[in-house]
ZAMILO-187748 format. One record per residue (C-alpha): residue number from 1; x, y, z. Coordinates in nm, 2 decimals. Layout:
<resi->NUM&px->X&py->Y&pz->Z>;
...
END
This chain:
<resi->1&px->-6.19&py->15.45&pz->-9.76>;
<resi->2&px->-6.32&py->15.29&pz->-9.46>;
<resi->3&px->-6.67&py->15.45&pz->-9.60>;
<resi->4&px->-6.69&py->15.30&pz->-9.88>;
<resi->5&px->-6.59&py->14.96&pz->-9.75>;
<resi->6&px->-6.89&py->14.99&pz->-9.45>;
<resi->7&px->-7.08&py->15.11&pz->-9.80>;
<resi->8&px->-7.03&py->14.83&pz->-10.01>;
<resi->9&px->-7.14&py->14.56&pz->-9.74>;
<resi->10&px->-7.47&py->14.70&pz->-9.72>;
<resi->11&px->-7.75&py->14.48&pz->-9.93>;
<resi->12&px->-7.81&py->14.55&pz->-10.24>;
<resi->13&px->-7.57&py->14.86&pz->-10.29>;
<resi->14&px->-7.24&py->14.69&pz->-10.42>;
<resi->15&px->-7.49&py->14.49&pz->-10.72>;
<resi->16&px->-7.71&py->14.78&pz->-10.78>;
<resi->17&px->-7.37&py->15.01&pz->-10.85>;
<resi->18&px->-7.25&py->14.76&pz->-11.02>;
<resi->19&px->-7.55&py->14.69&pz->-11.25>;
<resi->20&px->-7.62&py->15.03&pz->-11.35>;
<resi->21&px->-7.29&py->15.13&pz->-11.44>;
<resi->22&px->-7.25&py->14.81&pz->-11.67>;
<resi->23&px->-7.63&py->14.91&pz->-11.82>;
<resi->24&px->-7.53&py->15.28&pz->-11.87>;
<resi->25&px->-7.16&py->15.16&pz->-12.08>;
<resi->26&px->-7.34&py->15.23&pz->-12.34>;
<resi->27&px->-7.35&py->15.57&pz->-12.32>;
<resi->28&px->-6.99&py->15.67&pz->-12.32>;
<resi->29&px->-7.00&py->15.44&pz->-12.67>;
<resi->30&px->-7.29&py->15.53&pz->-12.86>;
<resi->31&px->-7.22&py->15.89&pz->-13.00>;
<resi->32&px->-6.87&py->15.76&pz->-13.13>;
<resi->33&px->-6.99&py->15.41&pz->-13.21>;
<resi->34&px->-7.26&py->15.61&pz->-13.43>;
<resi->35&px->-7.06&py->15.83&pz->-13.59>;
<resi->36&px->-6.82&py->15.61&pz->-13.73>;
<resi->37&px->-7.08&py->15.38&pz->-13.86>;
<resi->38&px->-7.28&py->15.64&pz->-14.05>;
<resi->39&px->-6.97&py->15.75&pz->-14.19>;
<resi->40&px->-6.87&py->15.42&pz->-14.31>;
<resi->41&px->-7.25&py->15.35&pz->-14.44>;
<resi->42&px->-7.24&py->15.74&pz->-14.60>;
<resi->43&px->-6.93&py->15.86&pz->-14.65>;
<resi->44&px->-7.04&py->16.22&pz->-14.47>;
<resi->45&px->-6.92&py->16.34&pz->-14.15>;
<resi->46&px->-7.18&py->16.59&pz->-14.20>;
<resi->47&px->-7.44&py->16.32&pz->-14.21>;
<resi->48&px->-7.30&py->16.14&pz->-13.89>;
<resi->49&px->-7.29&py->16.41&pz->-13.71>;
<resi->50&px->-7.63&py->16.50&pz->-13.75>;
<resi->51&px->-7.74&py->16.13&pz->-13.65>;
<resi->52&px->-7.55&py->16.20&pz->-13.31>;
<resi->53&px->-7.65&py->16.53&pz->-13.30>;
<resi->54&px->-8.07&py->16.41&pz->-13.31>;
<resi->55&px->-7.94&py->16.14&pz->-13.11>;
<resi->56&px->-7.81&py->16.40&pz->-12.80>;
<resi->57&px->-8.18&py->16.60&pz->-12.87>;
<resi->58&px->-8.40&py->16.25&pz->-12.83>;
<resi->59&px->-8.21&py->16.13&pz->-12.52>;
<resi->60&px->-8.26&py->16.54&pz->-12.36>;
<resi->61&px->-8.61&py->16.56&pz->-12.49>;
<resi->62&px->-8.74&py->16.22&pz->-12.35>;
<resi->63&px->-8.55&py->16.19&pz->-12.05>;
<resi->64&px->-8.78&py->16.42&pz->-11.82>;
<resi->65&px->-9.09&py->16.19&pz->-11.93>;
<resi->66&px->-8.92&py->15.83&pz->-11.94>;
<resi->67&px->-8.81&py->15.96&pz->-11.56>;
<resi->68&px->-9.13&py->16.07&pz->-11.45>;
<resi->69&px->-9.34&py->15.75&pz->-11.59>;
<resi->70&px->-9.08&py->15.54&pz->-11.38>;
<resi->71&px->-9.20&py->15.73&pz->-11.08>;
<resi->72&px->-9.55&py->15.67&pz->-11.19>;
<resi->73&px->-9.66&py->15.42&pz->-11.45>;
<resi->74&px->-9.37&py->15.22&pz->-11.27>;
<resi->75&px->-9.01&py->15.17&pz->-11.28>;
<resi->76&px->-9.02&py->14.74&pz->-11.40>;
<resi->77&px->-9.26&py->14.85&pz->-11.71>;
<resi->78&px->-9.11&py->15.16&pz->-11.77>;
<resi->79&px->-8.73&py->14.98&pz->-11.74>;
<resi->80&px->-8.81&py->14.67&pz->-11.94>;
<resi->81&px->-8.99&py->14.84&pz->-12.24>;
<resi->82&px->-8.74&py->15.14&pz->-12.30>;
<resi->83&px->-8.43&py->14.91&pz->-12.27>;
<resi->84&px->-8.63&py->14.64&pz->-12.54>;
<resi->85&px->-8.69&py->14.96&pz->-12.74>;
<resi->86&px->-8.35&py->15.07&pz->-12.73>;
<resi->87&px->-8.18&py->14.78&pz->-12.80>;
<resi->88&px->-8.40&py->14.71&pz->-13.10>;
<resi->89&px->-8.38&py->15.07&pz->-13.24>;
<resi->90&px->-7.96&py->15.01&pz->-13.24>;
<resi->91&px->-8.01&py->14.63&pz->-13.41>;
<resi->92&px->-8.22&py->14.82&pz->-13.66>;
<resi->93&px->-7.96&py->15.13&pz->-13.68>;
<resi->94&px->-7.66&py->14.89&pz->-13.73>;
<resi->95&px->-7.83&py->14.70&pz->-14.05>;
<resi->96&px->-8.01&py->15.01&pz->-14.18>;
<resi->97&px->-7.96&py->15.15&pz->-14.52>;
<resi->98&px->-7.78&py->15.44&pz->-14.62>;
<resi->99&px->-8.04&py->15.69&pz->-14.60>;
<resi->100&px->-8.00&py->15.98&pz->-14.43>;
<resi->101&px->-8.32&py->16.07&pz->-14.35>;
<resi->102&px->-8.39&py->15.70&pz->-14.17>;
<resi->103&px->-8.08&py->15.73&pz->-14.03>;
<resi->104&px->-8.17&py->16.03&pz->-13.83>;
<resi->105&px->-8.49&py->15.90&pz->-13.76>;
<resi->106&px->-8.33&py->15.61&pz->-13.59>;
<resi->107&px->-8.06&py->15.86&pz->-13.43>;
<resi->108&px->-8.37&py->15.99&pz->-13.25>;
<resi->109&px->-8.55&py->15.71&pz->-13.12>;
<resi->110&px->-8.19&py->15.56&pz->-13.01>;
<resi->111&px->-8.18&py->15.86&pz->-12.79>;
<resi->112&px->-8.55&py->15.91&pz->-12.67>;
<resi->113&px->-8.57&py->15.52&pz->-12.59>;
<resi->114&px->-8.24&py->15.53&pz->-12.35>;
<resi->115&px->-8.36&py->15.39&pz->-12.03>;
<resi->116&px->-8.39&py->15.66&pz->-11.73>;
<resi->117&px->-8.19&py->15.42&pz->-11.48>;
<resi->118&px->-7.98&py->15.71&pz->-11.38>;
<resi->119&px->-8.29&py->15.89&pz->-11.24>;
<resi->120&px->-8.41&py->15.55&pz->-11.13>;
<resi->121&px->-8.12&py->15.45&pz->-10.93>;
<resi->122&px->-8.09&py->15.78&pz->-10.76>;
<resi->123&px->-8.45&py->15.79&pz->-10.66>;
<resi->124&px->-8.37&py->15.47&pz->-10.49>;
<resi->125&px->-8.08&py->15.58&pz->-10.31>;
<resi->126&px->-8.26&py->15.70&pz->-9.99>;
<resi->127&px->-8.41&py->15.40&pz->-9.92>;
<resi->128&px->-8.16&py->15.15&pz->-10.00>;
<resi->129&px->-7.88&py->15.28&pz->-9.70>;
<resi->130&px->-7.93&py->15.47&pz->-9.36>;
<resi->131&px->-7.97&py->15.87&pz->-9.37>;
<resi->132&px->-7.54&py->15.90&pz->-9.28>;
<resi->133&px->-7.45&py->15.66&pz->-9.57>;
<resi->134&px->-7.65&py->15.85&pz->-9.87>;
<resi->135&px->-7.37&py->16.11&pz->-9.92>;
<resi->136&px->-7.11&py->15.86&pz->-9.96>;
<resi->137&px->-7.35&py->15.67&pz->-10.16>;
<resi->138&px->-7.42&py->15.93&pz->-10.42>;
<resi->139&px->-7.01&py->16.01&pz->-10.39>;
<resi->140&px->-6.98&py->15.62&pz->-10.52>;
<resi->141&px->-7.25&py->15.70&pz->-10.78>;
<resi->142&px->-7.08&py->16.04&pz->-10.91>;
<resi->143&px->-6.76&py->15.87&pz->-10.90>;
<resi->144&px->-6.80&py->15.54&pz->-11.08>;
<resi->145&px->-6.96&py->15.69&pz->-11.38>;
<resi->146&px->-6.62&py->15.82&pz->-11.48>;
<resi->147&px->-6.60&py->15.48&pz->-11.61>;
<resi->148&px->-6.85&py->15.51&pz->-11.79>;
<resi->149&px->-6.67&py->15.77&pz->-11.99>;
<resi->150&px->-6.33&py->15.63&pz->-11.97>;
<resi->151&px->-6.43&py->15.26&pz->-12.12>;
<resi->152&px->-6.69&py->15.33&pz->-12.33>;
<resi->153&px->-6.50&py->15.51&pz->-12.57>;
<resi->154&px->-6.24&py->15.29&pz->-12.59>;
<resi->155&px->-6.46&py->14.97&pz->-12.63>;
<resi->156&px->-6.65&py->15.19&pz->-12.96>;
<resi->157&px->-6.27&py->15.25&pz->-13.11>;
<resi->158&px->-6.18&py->14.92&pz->-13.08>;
<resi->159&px->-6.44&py->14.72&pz->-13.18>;
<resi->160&px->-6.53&py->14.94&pz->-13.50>;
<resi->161&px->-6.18&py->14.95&pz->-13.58>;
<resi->162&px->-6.07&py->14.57&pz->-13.49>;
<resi->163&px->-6.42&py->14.38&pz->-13.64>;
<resi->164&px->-6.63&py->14.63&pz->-13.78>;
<resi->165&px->-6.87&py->14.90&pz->-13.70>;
<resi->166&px->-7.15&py->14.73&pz->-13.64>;
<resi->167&px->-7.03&py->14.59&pz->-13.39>;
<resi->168&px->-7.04&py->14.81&pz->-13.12>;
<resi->169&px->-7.37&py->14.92&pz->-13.22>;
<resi->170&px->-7.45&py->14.53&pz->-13.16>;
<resi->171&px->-7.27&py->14.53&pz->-12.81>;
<resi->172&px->-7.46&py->14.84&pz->-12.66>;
<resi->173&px->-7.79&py->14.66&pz->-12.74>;
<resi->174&px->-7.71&py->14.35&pz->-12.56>;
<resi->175&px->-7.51&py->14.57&pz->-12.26>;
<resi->176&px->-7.93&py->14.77&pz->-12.24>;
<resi->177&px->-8.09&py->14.50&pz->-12.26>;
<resi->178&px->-7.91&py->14.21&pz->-12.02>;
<resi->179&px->-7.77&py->14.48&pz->-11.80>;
<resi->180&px->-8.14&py->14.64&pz->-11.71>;
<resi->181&px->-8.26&py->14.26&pz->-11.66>;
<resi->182&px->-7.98&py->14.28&pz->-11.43>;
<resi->183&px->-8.08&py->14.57&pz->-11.22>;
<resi->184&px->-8.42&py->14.46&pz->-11.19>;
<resi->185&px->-8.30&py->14.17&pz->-11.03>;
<resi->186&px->-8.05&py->14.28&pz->-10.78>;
<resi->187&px->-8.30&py->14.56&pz->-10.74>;
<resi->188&px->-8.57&py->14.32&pz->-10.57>;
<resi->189&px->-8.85&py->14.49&pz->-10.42>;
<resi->190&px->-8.72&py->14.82&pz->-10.41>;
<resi->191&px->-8.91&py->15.06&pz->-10.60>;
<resi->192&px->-8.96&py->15.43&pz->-10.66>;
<resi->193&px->-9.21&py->15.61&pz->-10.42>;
<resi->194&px->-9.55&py->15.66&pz->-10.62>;
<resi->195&px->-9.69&py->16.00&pz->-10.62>;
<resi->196&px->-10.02&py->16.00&pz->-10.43>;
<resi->197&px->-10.13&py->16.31&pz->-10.60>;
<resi->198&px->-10.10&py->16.42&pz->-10.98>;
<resi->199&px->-9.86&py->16.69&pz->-10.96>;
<resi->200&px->-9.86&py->16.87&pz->-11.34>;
<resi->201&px->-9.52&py->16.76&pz->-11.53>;
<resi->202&px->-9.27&py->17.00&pz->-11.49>;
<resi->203&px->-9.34&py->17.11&pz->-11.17>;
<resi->204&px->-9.11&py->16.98&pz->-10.99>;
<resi->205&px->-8.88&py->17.27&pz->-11.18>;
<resi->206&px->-9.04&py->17.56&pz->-10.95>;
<resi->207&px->-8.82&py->17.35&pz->-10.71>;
<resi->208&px->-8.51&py->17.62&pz->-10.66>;
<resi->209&px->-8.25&py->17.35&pz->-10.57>;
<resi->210&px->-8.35&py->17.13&pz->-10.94>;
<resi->211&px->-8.34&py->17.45&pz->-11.12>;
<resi->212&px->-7.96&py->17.55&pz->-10.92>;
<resi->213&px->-7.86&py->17.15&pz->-10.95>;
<resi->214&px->-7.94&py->17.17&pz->-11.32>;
<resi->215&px->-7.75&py->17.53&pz->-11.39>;
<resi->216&px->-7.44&py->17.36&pz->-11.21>;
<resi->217&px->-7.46&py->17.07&pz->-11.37>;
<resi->218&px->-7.50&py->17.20&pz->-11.73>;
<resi->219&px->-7.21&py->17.44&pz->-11.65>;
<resi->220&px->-7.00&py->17.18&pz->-11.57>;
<resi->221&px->-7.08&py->16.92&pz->-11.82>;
<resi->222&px->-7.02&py->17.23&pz->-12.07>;
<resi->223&px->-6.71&py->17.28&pz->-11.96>;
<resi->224&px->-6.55&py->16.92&pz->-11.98>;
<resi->225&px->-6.70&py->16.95&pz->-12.35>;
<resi->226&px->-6.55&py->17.23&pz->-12.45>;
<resi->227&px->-6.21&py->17.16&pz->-12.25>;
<resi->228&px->-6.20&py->16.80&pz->-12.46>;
<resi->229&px->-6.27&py->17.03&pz->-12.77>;
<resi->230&px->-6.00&py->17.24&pz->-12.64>;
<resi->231&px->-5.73&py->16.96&pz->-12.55>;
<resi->232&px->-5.81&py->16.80&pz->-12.88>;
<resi->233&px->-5.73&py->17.11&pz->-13.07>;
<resi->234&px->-5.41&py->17.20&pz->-12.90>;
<resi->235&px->-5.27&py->16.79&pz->-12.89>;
<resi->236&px->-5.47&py->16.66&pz->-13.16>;
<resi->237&px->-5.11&py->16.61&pz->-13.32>;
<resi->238&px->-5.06&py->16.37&pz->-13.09>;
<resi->239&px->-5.35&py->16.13&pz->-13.06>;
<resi->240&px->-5.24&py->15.91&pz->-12.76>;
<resi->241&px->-5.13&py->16.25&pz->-12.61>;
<resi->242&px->-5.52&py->16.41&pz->-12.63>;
<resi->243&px->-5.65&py->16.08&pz->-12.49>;
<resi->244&px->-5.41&py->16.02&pz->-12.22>;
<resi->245&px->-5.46&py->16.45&pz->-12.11>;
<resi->246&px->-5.85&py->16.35&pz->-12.08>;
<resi->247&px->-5.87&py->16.04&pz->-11.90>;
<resi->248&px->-5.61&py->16.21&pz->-11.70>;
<resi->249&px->-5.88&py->16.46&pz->-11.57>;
<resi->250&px->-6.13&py->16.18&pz->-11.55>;
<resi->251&px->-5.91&py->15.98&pz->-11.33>;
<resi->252&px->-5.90&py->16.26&pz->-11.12>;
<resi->253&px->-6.22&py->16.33&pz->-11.10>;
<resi->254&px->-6.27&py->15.93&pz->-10.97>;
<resi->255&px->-5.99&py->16.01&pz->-10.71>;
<resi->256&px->-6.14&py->16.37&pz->-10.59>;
<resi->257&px->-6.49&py->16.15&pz->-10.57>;
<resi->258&px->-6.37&py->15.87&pz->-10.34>;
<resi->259&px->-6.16&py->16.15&pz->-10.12>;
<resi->260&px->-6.40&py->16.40&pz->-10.08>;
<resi->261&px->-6.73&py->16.35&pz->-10.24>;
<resi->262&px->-6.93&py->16.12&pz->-9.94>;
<resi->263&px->-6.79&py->16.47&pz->-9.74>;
<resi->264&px->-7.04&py->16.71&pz->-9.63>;
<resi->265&px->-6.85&py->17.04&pz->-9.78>;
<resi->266&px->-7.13&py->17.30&pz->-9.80>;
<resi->267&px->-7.21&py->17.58&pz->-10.03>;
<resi->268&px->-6.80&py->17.70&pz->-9.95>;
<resi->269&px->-6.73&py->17.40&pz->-10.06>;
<resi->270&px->-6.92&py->17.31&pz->-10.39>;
<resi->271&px->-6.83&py->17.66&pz->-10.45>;
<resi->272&px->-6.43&py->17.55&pz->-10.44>;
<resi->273&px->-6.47&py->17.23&pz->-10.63>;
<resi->274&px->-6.63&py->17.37&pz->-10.91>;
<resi->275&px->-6.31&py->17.66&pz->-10.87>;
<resi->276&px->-6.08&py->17.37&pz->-10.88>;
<resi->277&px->-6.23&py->17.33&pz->-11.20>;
<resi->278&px->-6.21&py->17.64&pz->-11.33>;
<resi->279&px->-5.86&py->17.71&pz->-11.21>;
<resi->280&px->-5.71&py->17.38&pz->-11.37>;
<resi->281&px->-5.88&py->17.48&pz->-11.72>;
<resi->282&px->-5.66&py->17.81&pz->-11.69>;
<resi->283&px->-5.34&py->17.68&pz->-11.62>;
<resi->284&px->-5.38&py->17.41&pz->-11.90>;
<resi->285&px->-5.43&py->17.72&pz->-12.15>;
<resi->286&px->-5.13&py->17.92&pz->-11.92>;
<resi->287&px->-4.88&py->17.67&pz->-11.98>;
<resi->288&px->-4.73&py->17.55&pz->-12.24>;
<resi->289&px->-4.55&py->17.24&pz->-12.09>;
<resi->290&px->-4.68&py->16.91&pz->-12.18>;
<resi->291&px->-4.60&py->16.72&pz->-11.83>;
<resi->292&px->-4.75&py->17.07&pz->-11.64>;
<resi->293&px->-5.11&py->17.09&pz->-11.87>;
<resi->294&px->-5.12&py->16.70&pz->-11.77>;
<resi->295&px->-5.09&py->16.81&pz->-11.39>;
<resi->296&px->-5.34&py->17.09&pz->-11.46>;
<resi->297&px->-5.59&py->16.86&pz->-11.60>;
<resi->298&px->-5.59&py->16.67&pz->-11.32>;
<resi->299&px->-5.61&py->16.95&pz->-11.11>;
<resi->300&px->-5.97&py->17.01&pz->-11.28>;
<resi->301&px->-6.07&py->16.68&pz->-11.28>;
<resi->302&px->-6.01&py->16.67&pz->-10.86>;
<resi->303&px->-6.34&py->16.92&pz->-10.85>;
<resi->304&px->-6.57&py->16.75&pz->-11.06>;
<resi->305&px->-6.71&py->16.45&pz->-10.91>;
<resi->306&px->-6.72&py->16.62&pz->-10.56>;
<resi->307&px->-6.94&py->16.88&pz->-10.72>;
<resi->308&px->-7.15&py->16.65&pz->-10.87>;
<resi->309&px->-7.22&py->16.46&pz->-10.57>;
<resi->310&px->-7.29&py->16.74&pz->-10.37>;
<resi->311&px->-7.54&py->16.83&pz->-10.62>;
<resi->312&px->-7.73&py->16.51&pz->-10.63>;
<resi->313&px->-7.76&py->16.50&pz->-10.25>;
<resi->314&px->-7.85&py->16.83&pz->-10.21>;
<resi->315&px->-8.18&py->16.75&pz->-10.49>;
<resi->316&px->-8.25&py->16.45&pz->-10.31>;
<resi->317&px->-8.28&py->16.60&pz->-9.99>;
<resi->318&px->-8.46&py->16.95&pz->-10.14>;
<resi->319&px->-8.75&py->16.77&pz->-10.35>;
<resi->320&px->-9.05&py->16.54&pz->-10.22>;
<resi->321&px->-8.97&py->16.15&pz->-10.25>;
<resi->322&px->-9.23&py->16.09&pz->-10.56>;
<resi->323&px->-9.05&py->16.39&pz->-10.74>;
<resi->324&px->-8.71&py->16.27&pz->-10.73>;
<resi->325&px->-8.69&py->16.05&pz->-11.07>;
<resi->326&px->-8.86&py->16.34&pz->-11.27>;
<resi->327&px->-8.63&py->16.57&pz->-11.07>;
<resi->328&px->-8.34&py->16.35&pz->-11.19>;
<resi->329&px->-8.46&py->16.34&pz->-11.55>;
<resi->330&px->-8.44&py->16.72&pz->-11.54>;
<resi->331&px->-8.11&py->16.70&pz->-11.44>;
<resi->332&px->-8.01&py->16.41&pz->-11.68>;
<resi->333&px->-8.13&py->16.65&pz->-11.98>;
<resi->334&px->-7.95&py->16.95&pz->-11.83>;
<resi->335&px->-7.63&py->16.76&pz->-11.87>;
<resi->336&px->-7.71&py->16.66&pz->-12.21>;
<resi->337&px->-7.78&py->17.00&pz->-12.31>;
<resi->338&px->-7.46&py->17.15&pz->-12.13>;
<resi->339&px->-7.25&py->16.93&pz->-12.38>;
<resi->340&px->-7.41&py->17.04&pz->-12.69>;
<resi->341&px->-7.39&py->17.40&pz->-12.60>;
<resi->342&px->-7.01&py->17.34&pz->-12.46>;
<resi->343&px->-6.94&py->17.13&pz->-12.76>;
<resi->344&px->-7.04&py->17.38&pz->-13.01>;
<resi->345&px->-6.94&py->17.68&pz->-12.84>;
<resi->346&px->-6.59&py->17.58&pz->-12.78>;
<resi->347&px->-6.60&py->17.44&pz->-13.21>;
<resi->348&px->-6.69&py->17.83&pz->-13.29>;
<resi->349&px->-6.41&py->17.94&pz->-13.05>;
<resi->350&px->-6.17&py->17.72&pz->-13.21>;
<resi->351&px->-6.21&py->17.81&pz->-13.57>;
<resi->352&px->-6.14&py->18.17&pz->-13.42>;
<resi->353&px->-5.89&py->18.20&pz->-13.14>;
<resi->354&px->-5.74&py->17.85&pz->-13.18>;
<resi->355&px->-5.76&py->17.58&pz->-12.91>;
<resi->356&px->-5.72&py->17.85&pz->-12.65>;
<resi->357&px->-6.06&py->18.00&pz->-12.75>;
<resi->358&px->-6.21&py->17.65&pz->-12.65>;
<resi->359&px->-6.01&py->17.71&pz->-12.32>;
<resi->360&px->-6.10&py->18.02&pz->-12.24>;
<resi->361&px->-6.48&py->17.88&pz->-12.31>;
<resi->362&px->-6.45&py->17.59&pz->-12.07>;
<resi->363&px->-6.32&py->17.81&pz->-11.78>;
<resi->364&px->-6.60&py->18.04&pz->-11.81>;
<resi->365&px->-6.81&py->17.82&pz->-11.79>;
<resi->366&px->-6.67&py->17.66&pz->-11.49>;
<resi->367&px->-6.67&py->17.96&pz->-11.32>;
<resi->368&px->-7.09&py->18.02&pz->-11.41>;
<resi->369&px->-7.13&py->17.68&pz->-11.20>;
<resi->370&px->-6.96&py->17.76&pz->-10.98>;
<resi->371&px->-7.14&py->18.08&pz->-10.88>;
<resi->372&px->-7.44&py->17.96&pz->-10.90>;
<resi->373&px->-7.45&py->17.78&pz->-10.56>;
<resi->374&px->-7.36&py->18.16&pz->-10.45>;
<resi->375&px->-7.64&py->18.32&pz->-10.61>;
<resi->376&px->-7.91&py->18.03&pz->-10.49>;
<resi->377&px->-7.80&py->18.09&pz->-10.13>;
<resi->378&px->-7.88&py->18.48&pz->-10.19>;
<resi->379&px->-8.25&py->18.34&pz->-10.14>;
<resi->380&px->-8.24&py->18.07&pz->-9.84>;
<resi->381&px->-8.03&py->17.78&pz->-9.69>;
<resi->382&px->-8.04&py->17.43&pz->-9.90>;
<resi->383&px->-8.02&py->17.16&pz->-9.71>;
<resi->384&px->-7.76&py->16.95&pz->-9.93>;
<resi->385&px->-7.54&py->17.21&pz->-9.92>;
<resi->386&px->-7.54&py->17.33&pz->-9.59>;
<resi->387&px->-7.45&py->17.04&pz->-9.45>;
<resi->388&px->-7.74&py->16.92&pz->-9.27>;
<resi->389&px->-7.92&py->16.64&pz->-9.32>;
<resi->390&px->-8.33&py->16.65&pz->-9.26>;
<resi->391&px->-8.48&py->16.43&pz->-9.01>;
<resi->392&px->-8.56&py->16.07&pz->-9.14>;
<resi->393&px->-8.92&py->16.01&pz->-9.17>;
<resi->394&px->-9.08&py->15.67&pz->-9.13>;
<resi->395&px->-9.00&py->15.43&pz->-9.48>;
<resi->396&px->-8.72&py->15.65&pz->-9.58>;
<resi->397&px->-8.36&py->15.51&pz->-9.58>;
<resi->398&px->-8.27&py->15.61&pz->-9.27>;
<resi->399&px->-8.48&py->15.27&pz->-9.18>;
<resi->400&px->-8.31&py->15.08&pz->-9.42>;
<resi->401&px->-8.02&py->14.94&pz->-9.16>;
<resi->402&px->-8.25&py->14.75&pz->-8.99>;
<resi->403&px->-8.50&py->14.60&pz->-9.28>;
<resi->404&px->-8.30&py->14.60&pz->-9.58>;
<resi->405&px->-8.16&py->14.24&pz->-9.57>;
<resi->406&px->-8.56&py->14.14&pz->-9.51>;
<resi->407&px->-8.68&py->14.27&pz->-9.84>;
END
């Protein structure tokens, strides 16, 4: 832990963390916070899940662009005007009338209007902590956004449950909005590095370790999808059994983060995390023991966060500095895509085969991610995965040590 404590005292790093996992809260609470309101206001679960379901498409679609005008148009304007856009759109979502058309509408600007601080802050990484510190930085980044997931759902169910479901819609909007204020602040004069040259959008996926981060990552996002699919449809008896089982895995996915993620593993490495994965999915559908499908989900979790990090370094090393928030974006959407696909495979499955099917739907995808690295090595080293780290060049982060606390 002693790397994370020499981490944290570094300026900036402990309040940008901070900031941009408070600003992002509102993902983990949106697509539940929206689906129980529609229902309320309609009376359709059909209709709600549609809302969340253009919701999901807005946020994939929009994320590559909103990404790469940070990078150019730059990342204040950018910031400020999607946050104010967002918030607004979920003001206007909570009071709205029971159409469903409008609803939908709004579903989608929710989504395409979600501010791209996630690309952001990784684009800002490099320059905010020496060269040696980024992997433990991106290992802190990968790791605390299992709170994201753990609190935001909790904070939807209880506010929509305990006041009403407006509420939470009300509560993400003021999160966006004072949280990105917030990140600009403790952000200072930080910014993005501006592209000198006007590289086509898009391009930056001819880049082979983007297109390998973005197949991991949507394999793996897939999989936790259509594992809680799966977990729900074997415990759903037991509610507090199903919820306890999946912040189980995310817990360990925060633990296997802090042990091993700011650990320069390699391609044999991300290759076992993403195993770990797959092998704890299999022995959750294996046994049939409550207290050992607990262990096994924790098991899984261990891989994720590790993997994740891994990824992100290995992109921010592999793709030119004024690329990287586009590059992110990419990988943002990617994610966002893996849990529609995961979501609905492992529904279809379900109706089938039972909660198994969803199992056997999250382990194969599992094991996809985790060949991938495999298959991308097949056509030359990487440097985030092979462990080495490319030498600094002038105004990277590698600098930062020694100007940091002057900016």
């Amino acid at each position: 832990m002693r790397v994370y404590r020499e981490l944290v005292r570094m300026p900036r790093v402990l309040n940008i963390t901070a900031s941009q996992v408070f600003t992002r809260l509102p993902l983990g609470m949106l697509s539940l916070a929206i689906l129980l309101h529609v229902h309320r206001l309609t009376g359709s679960y059909a209709v709600a899940g549609a809302v969340v379901a253009w919701l999901s498409v807005g946020q994939a679609v929009a994320m590559p662009v909103t990404a790469r005008l940070a990078g150019r148009v730059g990342m204040v304007p950018t910031l400020i005007v999607s946050a104010l856009v967002n918030g607004i759109s979920m003001v206007v979502l909570a009071f709205a009338e029971p159409s469903p058309t409008l609803l939908m509408v709004l579903g989608l600007l929710v989504g395409a209007s979600v501010p791209p601080l996630a690309p952001v802050v990784r684009a800002l990484y490099p320059q905010m902590v020496p060269a040696k510190s980024l992997r433990a930085l991106f290992a802190l980044d990968a790791t605390a956004q299992e709170l994201i997931w753990v609190i935001g759902p909790v904070a939807a169910t209880f506010l929509a449950s305990a006041v009403s479901t407006v509420l939470p819609l009300l509560v993400a909007a003021a999160v966006t909005v004072v949280g990105t204020g917030w990140f600009l602040l403790g952000a200072g004069g930080i910014r993005p590095p501006n592209a000198q040259e006007r590289a086509a959008f898009g391009r930056v996926l001819a880049n082979r370790a983007v297109l390998l981060a973005m197949m991991a990552c949507l394999g793996l996002v897939a999989s936790f999808m259509a594992l809680e699919v799966g977990v729900i449809a074997a415990l759903g008896s037991d509610g507090v059994a199903a919820g306890a089982a999946l912040a189980l895995a995310s817990f360990g996915s925060l633990l296997g983060g802090l042990g091993f993620g700011h650990r320069r593993i390699g391609v044999t490495g991300v290759v076992a995390a993403m195993t770990l994965v797959a092998v704890g999915i299999v022995l959750f559908g294996v046994f049939d023991n409550l207290v050992l499908q607990f262990a096994s989900l924790f098991l899984s979790g261990l891989g994720f966060a590790p993997a994740m990090s891994a990824l992100y370094i290995m992109v921010s090393q592999e793709v030119d500095d004024h690329a990287a928030t586009e590059a992110f974006g990419w990988l943002n959407s990617a994610m966002l895509v893996g849990g529609a696909i995961g979501t609905a495979v492992a529904g279809v499955a379900t109706e089938v085969h039972g909660s198994i099917g969803a199992v056997y739907v999250a382990a194969l995808l599992a094991a996809v991610a985790a060949v991938s690295p495999v298959v991308a090595r097949m056509a030359g080293p990487l440097h985030g995965l092979s462990g080495d780290v490319p030498p600094p060049t002038v105004g990277d982060g590698a600098l930062c040590g020694s100007v940091c606390a002057d900016r």
